[in-house]
Each structure stands twice: as structure tokens, then as C-alpha cells.
DOKOLKOL-752439 format. One record per atom (N, C-alpha, C, O): atom name; x, y, z. Coordinates in steps of 0.1 Angstrom, whole numbers, plus 2048, in hexadecimal, padded with zeros to 3 digits. Layout:
+-------+-----+-----+-----+
| atomo |  xx |  yy |  zz |
+-------+-----+-----+-----+
|    CA |   X |   Y |   Z |
...
+-------+-----+-----+-----+
***
This chain:
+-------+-----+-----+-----+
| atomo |  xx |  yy |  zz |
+-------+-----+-----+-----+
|     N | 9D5 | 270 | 1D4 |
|    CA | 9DA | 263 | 1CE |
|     C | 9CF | 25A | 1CB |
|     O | 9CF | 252 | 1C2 |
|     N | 9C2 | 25B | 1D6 |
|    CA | 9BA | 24F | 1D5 |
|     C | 9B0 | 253 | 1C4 |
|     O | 9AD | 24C | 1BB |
|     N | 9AF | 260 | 1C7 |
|    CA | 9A8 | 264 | 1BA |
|     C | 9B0 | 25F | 1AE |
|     O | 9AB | 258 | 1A5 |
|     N | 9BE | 263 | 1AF |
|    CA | 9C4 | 25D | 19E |
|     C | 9C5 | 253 | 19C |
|     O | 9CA | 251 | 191 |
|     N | 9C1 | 246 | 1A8 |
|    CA | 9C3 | 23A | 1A5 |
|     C | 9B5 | 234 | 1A1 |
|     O | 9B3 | 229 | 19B |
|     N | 9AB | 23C | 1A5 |
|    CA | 99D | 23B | 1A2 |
|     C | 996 | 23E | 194 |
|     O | 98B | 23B | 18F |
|     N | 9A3 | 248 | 18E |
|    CA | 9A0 | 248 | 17C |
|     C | 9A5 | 243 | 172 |
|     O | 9A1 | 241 | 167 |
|     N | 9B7 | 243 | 17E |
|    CA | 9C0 | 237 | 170 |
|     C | 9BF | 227 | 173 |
|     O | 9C2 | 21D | 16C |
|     N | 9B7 | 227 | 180 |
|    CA | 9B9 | 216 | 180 |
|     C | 9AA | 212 | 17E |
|     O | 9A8 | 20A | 175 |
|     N | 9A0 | 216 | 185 |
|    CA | 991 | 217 | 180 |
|     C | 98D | 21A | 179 |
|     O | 982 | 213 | 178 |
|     N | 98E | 224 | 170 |
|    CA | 98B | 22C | 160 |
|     C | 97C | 22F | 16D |
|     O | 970 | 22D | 16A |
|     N | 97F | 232 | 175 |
|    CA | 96F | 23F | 17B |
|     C | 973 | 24A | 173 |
|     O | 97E | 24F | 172 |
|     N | 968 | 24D | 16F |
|    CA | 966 | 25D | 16D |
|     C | 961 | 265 | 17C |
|     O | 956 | 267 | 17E |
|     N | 96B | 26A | 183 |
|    CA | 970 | 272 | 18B |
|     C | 96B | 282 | 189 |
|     O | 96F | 289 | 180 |
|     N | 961 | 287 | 192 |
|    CA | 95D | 298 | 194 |
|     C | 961 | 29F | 19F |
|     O | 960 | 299 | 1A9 |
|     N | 965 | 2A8 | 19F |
|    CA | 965 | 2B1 | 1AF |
|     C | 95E | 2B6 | 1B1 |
|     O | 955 | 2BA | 1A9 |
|     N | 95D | 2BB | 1C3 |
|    CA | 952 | 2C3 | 1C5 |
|     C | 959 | 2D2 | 1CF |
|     O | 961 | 2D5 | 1D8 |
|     N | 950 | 2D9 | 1C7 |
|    CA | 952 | 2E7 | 1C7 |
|     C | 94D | 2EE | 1D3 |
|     O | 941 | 2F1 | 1D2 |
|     N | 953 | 2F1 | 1E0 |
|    CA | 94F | 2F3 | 1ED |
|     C | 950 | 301 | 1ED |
|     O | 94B | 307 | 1F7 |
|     N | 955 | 308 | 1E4 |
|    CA | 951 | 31C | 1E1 |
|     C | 945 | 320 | 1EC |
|     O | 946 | 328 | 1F5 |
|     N | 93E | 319 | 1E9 |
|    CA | 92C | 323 | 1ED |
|     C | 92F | 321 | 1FE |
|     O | 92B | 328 | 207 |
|     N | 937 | 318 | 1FF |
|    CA | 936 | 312 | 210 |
|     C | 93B | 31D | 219 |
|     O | 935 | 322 | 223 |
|     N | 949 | 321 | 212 |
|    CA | 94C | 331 | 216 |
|     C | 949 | 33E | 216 |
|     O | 94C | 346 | 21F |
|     N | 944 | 33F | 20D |
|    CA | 938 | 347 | 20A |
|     C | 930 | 352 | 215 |
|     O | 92E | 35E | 215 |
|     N | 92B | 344 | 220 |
|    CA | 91E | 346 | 224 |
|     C | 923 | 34F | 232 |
|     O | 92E | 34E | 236 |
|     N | 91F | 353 | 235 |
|    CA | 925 | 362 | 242 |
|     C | 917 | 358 | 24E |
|     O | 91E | 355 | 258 |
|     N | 90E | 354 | 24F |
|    CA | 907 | 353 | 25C |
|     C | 90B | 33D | 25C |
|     O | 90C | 335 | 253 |
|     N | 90D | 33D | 269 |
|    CA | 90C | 330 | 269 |
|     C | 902 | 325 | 265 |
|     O | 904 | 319 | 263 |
|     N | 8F5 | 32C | 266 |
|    CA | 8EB | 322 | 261 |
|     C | 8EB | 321 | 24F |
|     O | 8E4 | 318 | 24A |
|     N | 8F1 | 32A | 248 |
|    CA | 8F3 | 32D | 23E |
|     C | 901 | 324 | 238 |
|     O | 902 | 31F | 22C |
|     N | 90A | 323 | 240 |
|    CA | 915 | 318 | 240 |
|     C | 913 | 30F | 243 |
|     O | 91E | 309 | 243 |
|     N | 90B | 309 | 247 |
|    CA | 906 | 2FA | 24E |
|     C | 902 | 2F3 | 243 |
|     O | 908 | 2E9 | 23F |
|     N | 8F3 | 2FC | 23B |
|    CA | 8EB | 2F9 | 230 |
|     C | 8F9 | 2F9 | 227 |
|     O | 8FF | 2EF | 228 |
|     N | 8FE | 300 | 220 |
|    CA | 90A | 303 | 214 |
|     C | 90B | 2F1 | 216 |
|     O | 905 | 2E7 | 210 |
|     N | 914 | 2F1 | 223 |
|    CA | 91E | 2E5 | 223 |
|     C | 919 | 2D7 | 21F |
|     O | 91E | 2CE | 218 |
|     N | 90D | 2D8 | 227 |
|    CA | 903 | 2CC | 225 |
|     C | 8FE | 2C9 | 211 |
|     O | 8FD | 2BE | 20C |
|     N | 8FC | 2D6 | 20C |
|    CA | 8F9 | 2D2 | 204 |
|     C | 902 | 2D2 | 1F8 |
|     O | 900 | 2CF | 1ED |
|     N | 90D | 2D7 | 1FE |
|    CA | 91B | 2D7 | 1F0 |
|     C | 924 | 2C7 | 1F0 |
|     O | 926 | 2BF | 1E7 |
|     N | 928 | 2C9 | 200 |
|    CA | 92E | 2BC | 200 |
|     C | 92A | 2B0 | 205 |
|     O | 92D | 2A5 | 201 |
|     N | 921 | 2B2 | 210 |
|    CA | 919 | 2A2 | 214 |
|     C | 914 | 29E | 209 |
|     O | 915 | 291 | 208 |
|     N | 90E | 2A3 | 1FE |
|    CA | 90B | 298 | 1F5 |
|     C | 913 | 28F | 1EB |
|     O | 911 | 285 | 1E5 |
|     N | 91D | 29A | 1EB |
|    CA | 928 | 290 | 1E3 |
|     C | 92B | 27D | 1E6 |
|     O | 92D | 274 | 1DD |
|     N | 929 | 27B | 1F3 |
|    CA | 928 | 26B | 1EF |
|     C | 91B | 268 | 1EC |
|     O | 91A | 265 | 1E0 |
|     N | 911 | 268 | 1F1 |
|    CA | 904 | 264 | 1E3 |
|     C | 908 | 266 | 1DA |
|     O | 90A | 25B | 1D7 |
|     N | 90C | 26D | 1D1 |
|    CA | 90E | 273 | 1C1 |
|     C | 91F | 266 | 1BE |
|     O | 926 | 266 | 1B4 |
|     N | 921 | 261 | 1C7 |
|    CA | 92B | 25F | 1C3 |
|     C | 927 | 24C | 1C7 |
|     O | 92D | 242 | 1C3 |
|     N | 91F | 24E | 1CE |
|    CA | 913 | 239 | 1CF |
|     C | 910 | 23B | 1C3 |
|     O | 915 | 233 | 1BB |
|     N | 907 | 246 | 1BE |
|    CA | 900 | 242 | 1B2 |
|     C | 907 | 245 | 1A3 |
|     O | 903 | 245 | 198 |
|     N | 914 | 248 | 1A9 |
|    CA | 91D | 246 | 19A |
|     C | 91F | 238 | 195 |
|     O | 91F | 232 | 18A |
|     N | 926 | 235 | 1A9 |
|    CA | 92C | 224 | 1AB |
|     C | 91B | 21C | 1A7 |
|     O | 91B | 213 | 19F |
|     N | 913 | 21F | 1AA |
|    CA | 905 | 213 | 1A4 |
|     C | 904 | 213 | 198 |
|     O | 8FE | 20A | 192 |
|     N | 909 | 21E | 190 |
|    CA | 902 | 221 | 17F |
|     C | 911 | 214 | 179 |
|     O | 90F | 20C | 171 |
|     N | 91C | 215 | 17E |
|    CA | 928 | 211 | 17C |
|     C | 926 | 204 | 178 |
|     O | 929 | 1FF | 16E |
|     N | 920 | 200 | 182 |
|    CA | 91E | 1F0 | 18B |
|     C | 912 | 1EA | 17C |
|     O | 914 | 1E2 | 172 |
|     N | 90C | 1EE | 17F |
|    CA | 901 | 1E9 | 177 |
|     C | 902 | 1E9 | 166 |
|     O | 8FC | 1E2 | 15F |
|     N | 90C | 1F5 | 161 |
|    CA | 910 | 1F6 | 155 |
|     C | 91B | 1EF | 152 |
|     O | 920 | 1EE | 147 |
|     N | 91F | 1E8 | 15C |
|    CA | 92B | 1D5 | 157 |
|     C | 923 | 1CC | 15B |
|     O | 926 | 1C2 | 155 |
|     N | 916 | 1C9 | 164 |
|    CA | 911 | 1C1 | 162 |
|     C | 905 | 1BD | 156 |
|     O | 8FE | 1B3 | 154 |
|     N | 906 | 1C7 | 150 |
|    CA | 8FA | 1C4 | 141 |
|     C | 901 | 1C5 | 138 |
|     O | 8FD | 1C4 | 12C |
+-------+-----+-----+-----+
***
């Protein structure tokens, strides 16, 4: 719900993230790395959507 209210009431342009590879991985140090780098980054990627956002209504 929080997502559809974040594209019909915010007009964000909204992405998903694709956690496939996370499963994937058969050894745990192998699923640790997946996870870290499929889904922890999604909030950075999603600061630097909200900063590009920010700054393109203030100019």
C-alpha cells in the first residue's frame, strides 16, 4: 500500500528489487555477499533517488 501511495500521491518513480541471485547461492558466505549486495543497497539507491528529487524542485 505504502508503494502505491508513493506513485499516485508522490508521482516517485518507484523500482523493485530483484532478490533471485540471493537464492541462488548454495554456501552461506555466498548468501551473505548475494544479500548484502542485492538488497542492502536498495536504500542508498533509493536516498539518492529522494536527493536527485529534492534538488530538481528546488532549481
Amino acid at each position: 500500500m505504502l508503494i502505491q501511495r508513493l506513485i499516485s500521491e508522490k508521482m516517485w518513480s518507484v523500482h523493485h528489487s530483484i532478490a533471485t541471485d540471493v537464492f541462488k547461492e548454495d554456501r552461506e558466505e555466498d548468501l551473505d555477499e548475494a544479500w548484502t549486495n542485492t538488497v542492502l543497497q536498495l536504500p542508498r539507491y533509493c536516498e539518492e533517488i529522494s536527493q536527485k528529487r529534492s534538488l530538481q524542485y528546488y532549481y
